[in-house]
ZAMARGU-4260 file (C-alpha; in steps of 0.2 Angstrom, whole numbers, plus 5000, padded with zeros to 4 digits):
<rodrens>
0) 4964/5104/4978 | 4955/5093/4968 | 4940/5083/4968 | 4930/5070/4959 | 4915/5055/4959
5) 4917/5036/4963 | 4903/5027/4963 | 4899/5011/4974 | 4887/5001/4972 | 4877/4991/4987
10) 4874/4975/4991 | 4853/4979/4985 | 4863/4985/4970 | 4858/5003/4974 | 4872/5017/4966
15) 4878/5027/4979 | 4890/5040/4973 | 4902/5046/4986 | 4913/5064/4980 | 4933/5063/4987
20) 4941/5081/4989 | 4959/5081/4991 | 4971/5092/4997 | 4986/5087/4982 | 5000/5093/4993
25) 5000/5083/5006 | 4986/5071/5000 | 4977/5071/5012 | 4959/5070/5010 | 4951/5085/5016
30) 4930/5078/5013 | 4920/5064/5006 | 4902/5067/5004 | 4889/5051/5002 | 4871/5052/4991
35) 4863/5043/4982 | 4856/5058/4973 | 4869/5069/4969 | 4865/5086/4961 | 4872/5101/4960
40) 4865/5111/4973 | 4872/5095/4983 | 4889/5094/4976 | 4892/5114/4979 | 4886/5115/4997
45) 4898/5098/5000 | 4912/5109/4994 | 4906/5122/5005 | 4911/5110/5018 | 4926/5104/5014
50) 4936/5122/5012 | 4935/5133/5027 | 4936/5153/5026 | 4955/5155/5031 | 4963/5142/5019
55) 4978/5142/5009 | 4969/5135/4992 | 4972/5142/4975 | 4964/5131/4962 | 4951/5118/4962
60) 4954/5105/4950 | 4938/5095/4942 | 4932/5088/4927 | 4917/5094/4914 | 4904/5083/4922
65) 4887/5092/4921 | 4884/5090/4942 | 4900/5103/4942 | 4890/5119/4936 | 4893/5137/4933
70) 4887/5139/4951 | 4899/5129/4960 | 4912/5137/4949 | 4906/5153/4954 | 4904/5148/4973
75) 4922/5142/4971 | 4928/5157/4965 | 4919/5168/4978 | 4932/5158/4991 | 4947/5165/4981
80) 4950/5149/4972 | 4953/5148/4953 | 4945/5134/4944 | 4954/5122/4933 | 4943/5111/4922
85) 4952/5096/4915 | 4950/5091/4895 | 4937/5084/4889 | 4940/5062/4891 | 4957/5066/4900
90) 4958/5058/4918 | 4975/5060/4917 | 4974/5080/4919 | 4965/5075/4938 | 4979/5064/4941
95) 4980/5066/4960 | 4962/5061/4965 | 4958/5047/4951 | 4972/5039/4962 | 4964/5043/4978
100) 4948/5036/4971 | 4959/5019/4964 | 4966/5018/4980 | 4948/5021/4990 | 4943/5004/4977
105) 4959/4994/4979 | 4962/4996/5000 | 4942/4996/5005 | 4928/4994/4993 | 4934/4982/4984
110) 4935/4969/5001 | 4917/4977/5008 | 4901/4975/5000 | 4890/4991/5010 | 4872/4986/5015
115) 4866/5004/5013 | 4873/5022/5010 | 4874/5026/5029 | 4885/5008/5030 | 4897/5018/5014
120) 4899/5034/5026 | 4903/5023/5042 | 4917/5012/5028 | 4923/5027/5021 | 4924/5038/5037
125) 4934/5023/5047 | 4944/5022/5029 | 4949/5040/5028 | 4954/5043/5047 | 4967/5028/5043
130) 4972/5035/5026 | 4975/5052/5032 | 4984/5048/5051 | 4990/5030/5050 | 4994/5023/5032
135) 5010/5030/5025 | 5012/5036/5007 | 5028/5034/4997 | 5022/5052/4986 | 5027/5060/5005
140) 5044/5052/5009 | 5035/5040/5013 | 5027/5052/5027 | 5010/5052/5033 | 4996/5069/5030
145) 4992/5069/5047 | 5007/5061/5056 | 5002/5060/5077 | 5012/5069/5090 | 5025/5059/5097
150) 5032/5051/5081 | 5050/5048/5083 | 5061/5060/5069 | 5076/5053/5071 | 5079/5034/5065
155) 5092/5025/5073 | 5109/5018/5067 | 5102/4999/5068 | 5083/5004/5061 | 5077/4985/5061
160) 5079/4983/5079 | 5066/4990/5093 | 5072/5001/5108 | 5072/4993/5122 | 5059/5004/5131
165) 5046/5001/5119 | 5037/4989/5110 | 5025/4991/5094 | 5006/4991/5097 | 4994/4984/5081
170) 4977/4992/5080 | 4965/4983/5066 | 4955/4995/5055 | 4940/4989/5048 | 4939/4974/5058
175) 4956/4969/5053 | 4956/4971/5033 | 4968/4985/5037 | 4982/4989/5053 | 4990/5003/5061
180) 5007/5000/5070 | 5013/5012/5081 | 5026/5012/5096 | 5024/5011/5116 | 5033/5013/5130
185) 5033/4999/5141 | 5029/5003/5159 | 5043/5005/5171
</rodrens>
């Protein structure tokens, strides 16, 4: 696991700091907490959260900011999990989520100016569902975290053409900024 801050900023130009934790195996991400006020008091309890009691997690990546603190490391460690501090001034040593948190920008925050910190949960919350079930991700083959049931395995000898039985449904995420494709079977 790893996780990190980005920061947002309002269209009242308020800061609103939102906290991604990802899951670096299958990237998918596992929590995103939204304050304007984080501490950390805040920041452990969200990590709370986002790891349940039976999990497979060995490490916790994060970086040397202040807000991560002997406390959430010990919490951390109380779960089981060992905690990795990256270098002092290397992003690069949380590689997986600083490009998560680019991606967060580039895809949604970047297009949306949020009125409030409520309107940044409901972005990132419609955002992350289509990130973690819909959008595909070339690191996985290209394969998606959370792929739904009924996806077809096996690709046909002639992959550019549609079975005859089906035909592909669009779905707009975010009010179109974003789509989902997926097949259906006509009705008989």
């Amino acid at each position: 696991m790893a996780c990190d801050f980005l920061v947002s900023v309002t269209a009242s130009f308020r800061m609103v700091y939102v906290l991604v934790v990802i899951e670096i195996g299958s990237r998918k991400i596992v929590h995103c907490g939204v304050t304007s006020n984080p501490t950390a008091g805040w920041t452990t309890q969200r990590l709370r959260e986002a790891i349940p009691w039976e999990h497979p997690y060995r490490f916790l990546i994060h970086d040397r900011d202040s807000i991560f603190s002997e406390a959430l490391d010990r919490s951390v460690a109380n779960m089981g999990i060992r905690v990795l501090k990256t270098p002092v001034r290397a992003p690069k040593a949380n590689a997986y989520c600083e490009r998560v948190i680019g991606t967060i920008r580039r895809e949604c925050l970047d297009f949306l100016i949020p009125i409030s910190e409520n309107h940044v949960r409901m972005i990132l919350g419609e955002w992350i569902s289509h990130y973690n079930r819909g959008r595909p991700h070339s690191s996985l083959g290209p394969g998606i975290p959370e792929p739904p049931e009924g996806l077809p395995v096996e690709l046909q000898s002639h992959r550019h053409r549609l079975p005859k039985e089906a035909r592909i449904a669009v779905k707009p995420i975010l009010g179109g900024l974003h789509h989902e494709y997926r097949l259906e079977k006509l009705a008989a």
